[in-house]
Legacy VTK file of the C-alpha trace (Angstrom):
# vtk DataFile Version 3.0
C-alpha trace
ASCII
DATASET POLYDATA
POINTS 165 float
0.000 0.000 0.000
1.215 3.460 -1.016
2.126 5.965 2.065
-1.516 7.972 -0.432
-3.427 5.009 0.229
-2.403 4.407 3.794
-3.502 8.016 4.618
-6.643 7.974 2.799
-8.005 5.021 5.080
-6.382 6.368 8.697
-8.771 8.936 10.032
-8.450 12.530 9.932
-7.085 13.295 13.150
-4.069 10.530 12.557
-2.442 13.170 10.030
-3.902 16.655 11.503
-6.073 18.541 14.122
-7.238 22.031 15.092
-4.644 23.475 17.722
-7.708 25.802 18.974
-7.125 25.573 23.070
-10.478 23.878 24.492
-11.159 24.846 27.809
-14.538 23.516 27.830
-15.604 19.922 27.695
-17.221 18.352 24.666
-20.726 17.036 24.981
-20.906 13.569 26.339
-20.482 11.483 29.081
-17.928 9.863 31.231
-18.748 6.396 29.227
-15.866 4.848 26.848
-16.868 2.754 24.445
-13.971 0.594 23.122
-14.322 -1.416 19.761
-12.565 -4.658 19.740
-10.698 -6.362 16.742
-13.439 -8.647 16.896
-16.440 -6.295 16.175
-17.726 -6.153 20.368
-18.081 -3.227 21.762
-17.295 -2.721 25.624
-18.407 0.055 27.764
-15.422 1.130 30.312
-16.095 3.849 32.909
-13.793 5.802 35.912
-14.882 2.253 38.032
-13.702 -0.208 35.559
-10.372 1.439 34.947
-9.986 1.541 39.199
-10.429 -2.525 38.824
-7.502 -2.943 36.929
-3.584 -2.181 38.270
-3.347 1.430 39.698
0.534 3.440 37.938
1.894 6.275 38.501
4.269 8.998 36.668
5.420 12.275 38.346
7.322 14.781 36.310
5.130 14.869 33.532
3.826 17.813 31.471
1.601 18.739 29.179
3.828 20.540 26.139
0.551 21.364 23.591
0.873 23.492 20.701
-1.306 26.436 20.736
-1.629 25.830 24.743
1.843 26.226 26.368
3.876 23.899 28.731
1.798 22.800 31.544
3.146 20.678 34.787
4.798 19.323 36.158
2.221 16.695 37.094
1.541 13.508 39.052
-0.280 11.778 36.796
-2.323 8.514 38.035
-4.426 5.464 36.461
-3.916 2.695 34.265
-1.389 1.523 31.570
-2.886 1.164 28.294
-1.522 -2.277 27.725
-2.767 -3.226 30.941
-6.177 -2.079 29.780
-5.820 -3.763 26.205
-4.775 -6.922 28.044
-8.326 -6.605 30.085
-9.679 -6.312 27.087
-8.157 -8.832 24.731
-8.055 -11.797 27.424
-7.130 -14.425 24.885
-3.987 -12.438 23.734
-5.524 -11.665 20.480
-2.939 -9.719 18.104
-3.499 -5.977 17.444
-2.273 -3.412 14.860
-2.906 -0.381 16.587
-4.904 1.220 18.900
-7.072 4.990 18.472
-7.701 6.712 21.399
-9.946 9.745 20.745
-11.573 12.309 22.882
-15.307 13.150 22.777
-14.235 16.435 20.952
-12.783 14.290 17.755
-8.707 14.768 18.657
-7.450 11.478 18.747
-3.846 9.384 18.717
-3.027 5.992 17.282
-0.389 3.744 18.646
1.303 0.536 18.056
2.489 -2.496 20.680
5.944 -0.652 20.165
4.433 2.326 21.354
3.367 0.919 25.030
6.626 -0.497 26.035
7.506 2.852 27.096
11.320 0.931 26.433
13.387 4.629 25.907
12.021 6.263 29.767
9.975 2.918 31.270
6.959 4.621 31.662
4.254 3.509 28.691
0.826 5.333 27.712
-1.681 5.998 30.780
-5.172 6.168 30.918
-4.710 8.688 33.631
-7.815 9.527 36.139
-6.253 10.807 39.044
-3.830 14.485 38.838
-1.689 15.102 41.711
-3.277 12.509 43.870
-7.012 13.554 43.280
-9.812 11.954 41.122
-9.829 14.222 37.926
-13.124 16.415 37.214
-14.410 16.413 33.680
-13.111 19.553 33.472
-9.648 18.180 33.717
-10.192 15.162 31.645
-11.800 13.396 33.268
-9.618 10.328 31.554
-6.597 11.223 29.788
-4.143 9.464 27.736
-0.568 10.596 28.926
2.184 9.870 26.674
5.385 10.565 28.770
7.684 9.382 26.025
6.284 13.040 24.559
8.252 15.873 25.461
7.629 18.270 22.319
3.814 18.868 20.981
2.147 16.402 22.495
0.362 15.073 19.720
-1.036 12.058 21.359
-2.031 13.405 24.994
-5.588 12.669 24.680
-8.121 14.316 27.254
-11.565 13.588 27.780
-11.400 10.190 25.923
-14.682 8.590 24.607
-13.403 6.198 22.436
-10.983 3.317 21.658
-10.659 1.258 18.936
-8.546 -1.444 18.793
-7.799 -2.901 14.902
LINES 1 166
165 0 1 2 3 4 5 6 7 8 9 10 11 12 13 14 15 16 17 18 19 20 21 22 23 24 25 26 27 28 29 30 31 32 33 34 35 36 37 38 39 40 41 42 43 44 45 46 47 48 49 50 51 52 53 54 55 56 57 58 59 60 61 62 63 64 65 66 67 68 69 70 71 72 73 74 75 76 77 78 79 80 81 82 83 84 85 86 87 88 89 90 91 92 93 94 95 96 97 98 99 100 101 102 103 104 105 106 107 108 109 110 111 112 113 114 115 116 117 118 119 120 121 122 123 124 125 126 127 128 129 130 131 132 133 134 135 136 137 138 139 140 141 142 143 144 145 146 147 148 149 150 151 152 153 154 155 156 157 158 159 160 161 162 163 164
């Protein structure tokens, strides 16, 4: 497949976004709905996420074009792959993984991505900010990306979706 043709089918957000800051949250709930490789859906909240292992990263920041540096933070919640693993209990191979907000901003990433091998600390579904539960106004869930340190193209908040392919 051409690099074109690749682009064409990844969605929108993969390749570009608005930078507009958005202090308000989008419409919606504090329901995820992940997609599975196998067509099911699943529908994850705040008390699902506190079921599985409980991580945390301090020294992280936010570094969002359009927004300024932010932090540093304590952010706290689950790894990604732990939540993928939930998920996908029968180790079922994956290609990537979308995580988009309820406003449309998303970020894909691949089972390289979640190793987190170059700093040891992989993606987060982060619900807790300096030791609190965070509001919806904070994100309610957030994907951290600590590996990130320049725009932080895939630091996710207020995430609604994730598909797994």
């Amino acid at each position: 497949m051409s690099e074109y043709s690749q682009a064409r089918s990844e969605p929108e957000w993969v390749h570009g976004h608005r930078h507009d800051p958005n202090p308000e949250p989008p419409p919606g709930g504090p329901e995820i709905i992940a997609h599975l490789p196998n067509g099911a859906v699943s529908r994850l909240d705040v008390s699902t996420l506190h079921l599985l292992p409980y991580r945390e990263f301090g020294d992280c920041y936010i570094v969002s074009t359009g927004h300024g540096t932010s932090g540093p933070f304590v952010f706290g919640g689950v790894l990604l792959a732990d939540l993928l693993a939930h998920l996908l209990p029968d180790a079922a191979t994956w290609q990537s993984v979308d995580v988009v907000s309820g406003d449309g901003f998303g970020a894909r990433l691949t089972p390289a991505d979640l190793t987190g091998s170059s700093t040891g600390r992989p993606p987060l579904l982060a619900y807790r900010l300096d030791g609190a539960e965070m509001s919806r106004q904070a994100g309610l869930v957030r994907l951290i990306v600590p590996t990130e340190t320049e725009d932080a193209l895939k630091q996710v908040k207020w995430v609604a979706r994730i598909e797994i392919h």
